[in-house]
N, C-alpha and C positions, 0 to 999 in steps of 0.2 A: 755589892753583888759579886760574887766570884766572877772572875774572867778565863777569858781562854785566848790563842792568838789564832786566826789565819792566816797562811802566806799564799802568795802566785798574786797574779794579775786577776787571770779570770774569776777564780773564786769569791776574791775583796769587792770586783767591780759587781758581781751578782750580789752576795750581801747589800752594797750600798742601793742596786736596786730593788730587794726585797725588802727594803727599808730594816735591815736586819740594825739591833741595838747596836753602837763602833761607838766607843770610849775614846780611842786615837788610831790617826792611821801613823806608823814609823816609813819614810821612804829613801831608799840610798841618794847620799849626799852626789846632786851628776844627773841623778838617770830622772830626765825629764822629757824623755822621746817616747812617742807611740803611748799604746793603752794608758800611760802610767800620766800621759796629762787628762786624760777622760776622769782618771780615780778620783784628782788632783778638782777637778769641775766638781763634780757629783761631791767630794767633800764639803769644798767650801761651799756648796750650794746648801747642805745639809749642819754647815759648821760648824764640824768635826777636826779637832785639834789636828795640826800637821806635822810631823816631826822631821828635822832631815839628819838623818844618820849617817856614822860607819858602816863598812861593812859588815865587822866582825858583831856589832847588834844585833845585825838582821843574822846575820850567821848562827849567831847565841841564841834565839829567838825560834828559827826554823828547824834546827839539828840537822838530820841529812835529808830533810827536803829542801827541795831547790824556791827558793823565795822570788827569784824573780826582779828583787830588787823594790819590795816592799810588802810588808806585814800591816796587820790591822789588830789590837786586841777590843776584842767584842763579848761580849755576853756569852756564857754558857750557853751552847745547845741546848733548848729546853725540848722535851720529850712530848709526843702527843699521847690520846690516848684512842684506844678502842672505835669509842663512839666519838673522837674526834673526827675519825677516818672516813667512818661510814656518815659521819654529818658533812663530810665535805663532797661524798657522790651526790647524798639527798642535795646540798646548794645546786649540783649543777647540774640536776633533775638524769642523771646516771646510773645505770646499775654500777652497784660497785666493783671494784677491781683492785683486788689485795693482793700483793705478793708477803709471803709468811717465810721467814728463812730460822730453819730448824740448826743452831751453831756454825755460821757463816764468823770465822775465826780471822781471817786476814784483813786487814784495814785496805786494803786494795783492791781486792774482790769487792764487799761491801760497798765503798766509791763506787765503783762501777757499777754495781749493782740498781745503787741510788740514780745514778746518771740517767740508764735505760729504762728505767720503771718511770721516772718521771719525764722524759721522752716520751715514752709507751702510754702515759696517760693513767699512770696505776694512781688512785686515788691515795695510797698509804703504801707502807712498810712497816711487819712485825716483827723486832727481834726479841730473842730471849734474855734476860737479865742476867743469865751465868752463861758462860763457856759460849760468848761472843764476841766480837768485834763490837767496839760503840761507838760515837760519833765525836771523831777527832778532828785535828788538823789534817792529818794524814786521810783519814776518808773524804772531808770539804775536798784536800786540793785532788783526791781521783774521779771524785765526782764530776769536778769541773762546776762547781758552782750548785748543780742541781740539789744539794741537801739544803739549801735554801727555801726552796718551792714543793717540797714532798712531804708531808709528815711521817714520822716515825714512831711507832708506839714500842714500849719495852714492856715485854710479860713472864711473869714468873715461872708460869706454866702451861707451853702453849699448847697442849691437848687441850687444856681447860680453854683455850681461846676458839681454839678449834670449835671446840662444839657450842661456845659463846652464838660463833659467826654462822654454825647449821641453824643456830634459832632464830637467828634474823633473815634468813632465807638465803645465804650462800653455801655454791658447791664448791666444795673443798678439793684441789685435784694436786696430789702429789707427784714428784717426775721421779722417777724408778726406773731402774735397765730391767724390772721384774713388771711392769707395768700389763698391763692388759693390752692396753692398745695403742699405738703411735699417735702424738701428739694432733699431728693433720688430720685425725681421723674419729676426732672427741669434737664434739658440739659446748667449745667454750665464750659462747655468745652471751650467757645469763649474767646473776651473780656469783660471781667465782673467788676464789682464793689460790694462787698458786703457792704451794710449798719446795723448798728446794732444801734439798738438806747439806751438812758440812761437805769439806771439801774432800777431807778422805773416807770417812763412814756414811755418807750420803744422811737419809731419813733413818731417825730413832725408831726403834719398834712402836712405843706408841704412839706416836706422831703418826708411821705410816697406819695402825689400825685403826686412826682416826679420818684419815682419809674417806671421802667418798668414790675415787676413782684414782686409781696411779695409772699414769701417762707416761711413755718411754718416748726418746729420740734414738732414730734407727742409726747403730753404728757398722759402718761398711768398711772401714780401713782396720789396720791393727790393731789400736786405742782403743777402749774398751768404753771412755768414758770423755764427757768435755769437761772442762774447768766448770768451777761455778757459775760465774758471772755471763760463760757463754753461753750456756743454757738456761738461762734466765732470760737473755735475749732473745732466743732463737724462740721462747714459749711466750715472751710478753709481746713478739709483733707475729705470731700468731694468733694471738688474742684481737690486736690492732687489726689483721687482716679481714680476721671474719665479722667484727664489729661494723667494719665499714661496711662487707659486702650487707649487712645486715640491713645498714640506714640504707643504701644508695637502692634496694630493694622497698621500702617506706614511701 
């Protein structure tokens, strides 16, 4: 099976607890303090080879992330799909809750992206097959572990996903400085899809006229716009807000 590596602490320690596939963990020759005896437990508990290395391995290994002072080569990211997504609200009797990212290009955006969605309780993440970010080292370690516990599905075409997701009964709500109406002020309690689009061209045409509602966040200072990844938060625990108000209402 092809391999891939992860480096950091937190990342390796959530793999070992999503029971993710680990071939071997490499750990610098010394560094036997703090998280890196927990890894060290959960390995041999799981009895996963241990190696103790140079530095310059883990250096070769990581490139210019920062490792930590121990890597893992594990199993390719394997990709979920569509109705992996929406099978995993049905398990936990949930409307579903999708964020769909229209050319999210930066492998650090992206991590973060994954981080707060799975925080936020999003059952899935859809990226596009061309002209994206995929699922690297570098996204695991900005994640901070969370691409562990998220699925991800990759689509050719996501208009065509788009309107896959209106036929299973989700609303589709794109975030646009053109939007109709300010995020606090959309009823995103159902089943939804949030779309966010790249970082410098925002939503493709027809991605947005696939949309069922574009949603803005109001900008009051001189910047015109937030990064991506911060407005993916700012809209996925607005989702989380009214969700609850919705149960503790029940």
């Amino acid at each position: 099976m092809e391999g891939d590596y992860i480096v950091g602490r937190n990342p390796i320690f959530e793999a070992l607890k999503s029971n993710r596939e680990i071939d071997k963990i490499f750990i610098l020759k010394g560094e036997l303090k703090g998280s890196i005896n927990k890894i060290i437990g959960e390995a041999k508990d799981r009895h996963i080879p241990i190696q103790y290395v140079e530095r310059g391995k883990l250096d070769g290994i990581s490139g210019s992330i920062p490792h930590q002072g121990v890597a893992a080569l594990v199993s390719s990211y394997a990709y979920s799909t569509v109705d992996d997504i929406l099978n995993a609200s049905a398990e936990k009797s949930e409307e579903p809750f999708i964020i769909i990212l229209d050319g999210i290009e930066d492998s650090h955006n992206l991590g973060a992206i994954i981080r707060t969605a799975e925080a936020g309780g999003a059952h899935g993440i859809i990226i596009p097959k061309h002209r994206s970010a995929t699922l690297t080292q570098a996204v695991a370690k900005a994640s901070a572990g969370a691409i562990e516990w998220i699925k991800v599905a990759r689509e050719t075409n996501i208009s065509a996903t788009i309107q896959y997701l209106k036929k299973k009964g989700l609303w589709i709500f794109g975030a646009d400085m053109a939007g109709e109406n300010y995020y606090y002020e959309t009823d995103l309690k159902g089943p939804i899809a949030l779309v966010i689009g790249s970082e410098g061209k925002g939503l493709s045409r027809l991605v947005k006229e696939n949309c069922d509602f574009l949603i803005k966040i109001p900008m009051v200072g001189h910047i015109s716009s937030l990064n991506a990844s911060n407005a993916v938060s700012v809209l996925i625990y607005e989702v989380v807000r009214q969700r609850s108000l919705k149960n503790e209402k029940r």
